[in-house]
C-alpha positions, 0 to 999 in steps of 0.5 A, spaced: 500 500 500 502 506 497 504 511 503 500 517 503 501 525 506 501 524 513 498 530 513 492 528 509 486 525 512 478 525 510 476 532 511 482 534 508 479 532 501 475 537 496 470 532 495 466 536 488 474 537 485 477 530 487 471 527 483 471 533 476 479 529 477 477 522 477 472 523 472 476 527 468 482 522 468 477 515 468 475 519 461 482 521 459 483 514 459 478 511 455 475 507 462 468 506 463 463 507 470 461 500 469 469 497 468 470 502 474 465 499 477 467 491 476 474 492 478 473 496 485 468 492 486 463 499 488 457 500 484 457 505 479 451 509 482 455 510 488 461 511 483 457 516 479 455 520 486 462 520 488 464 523 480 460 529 482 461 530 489 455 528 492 458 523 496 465 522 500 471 518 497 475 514 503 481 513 502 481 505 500 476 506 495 481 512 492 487 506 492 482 501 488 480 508 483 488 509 483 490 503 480 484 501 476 486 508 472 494 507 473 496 512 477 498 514 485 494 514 489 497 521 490 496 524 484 489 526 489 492 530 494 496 534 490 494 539 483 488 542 483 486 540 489 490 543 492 489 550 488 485 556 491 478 555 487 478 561 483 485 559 480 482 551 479 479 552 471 485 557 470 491 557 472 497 552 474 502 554 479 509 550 477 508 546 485 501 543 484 503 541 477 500 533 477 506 528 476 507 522 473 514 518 474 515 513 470 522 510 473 522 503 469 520 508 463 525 513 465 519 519 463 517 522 468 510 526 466 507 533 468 501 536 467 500 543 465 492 543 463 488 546 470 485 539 468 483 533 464 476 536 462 477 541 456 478 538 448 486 539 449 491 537 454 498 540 455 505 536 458 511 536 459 516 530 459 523 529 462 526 523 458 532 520 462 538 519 457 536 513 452 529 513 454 524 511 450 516 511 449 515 503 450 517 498 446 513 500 440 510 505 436 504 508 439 498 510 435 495 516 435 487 518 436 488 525 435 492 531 433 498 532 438 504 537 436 511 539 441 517 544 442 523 541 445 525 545 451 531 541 452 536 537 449 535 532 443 529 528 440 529 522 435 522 522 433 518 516 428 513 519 425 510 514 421 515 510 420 519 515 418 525 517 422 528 525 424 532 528 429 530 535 433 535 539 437 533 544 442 528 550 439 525 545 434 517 543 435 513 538 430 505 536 430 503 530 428 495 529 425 491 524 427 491 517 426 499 514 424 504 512 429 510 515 432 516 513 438 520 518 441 527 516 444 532 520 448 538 518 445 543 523 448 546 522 454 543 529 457 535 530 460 530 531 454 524 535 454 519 535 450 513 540 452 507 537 448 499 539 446 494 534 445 487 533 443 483 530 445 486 528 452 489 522 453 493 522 459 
């Protein structure tokens, strides 16, 4: 079981913006009530209320939805939750950007949109030295585009191969495939947009 904040505890916790999280990622992730639903073992009324804010999350059930959507239970407690109401649809401070470090990967990716609800997100990705986006090509089901902040990008775009340095930026339409890798021995970052989410 993942450790959390000790500092977090039930009335710590937005109950209407931990919802908007939960449905806007369980929705980026293409994941339905109903799947949700099966795997947590939770009806999906309940779940629906909890989407919406009209029930309480605890925090076990917060651990099932976490591993059901891929993340740390974590990714809860920081962010937007945590970000004055009158900011929260708007503005991303550099402190409460959601994280998601995927070590085996060497990716670690930020969130920069104020959430997941909107038709596009916006990313930022730390590629360690001769990190890759996994084994094989990944398929897109939408328009995304980049801007190499740092360091240099080995990008195949439909099975076509180009190398950006620092500067350079690129945008791929949807459908096709592409595989970026880090092929430097220095920090790769690529700020991205896509739409529509996928996070």
């Amino acid at each position: 079981m993942e450790n959390l904040p000790s500092s977090t505890n039930q009335s710590s916790l937005d109950d209407l913006a931990v919802g908007h999280q939960i449905r806007d990622l369980r929705r980026a992730k293409r994941v339905t009530l109903t799947e949700m639903a099966e795997e947590t073992g939770r009806s999906v009324g309940y779940l629906s209320q909890i989407e919406r804010g009209k029930s309480a999350v605890t925090i076990p059930l917060l651990q099932d939805i976490s591993r059901v959507l891929g993340v740390q239970a974590s990714w809860f407690f920081s962010g937007q939750a945590n970000a004055p109401k009158e900011e929260r649809n708007y503005i991303v401070r550099k402190e409460n950007r959601k994280k998601l470090n995927l070590k085996s990967a060497g990716l670690v990716e930020e969130l920069l949109s104020p959430n997941l609800s909107g038709t596009l997100e916006f990313l930022l990705t730390t590629y360690e030295p001769g990190a890759q986006t996994g084994d094989k090509a990944r398929t897109r089901k939408g328009e995304e585009a980049g801007l190499v902040l740092k360091g240099t990008l080995q990008i195949n775009i439909d099975g076509k191969d180009f190398t950006l340095a620092e500067g350079d930026s690129f945008s791929l339409p949807p459908e096709g495939e592409h595989f970026c890798i880090n092929p430097s021995d220095e920090t790769l970052v690529i700020a991205w947009v896509i739409t529509p989410p996928t996070y």
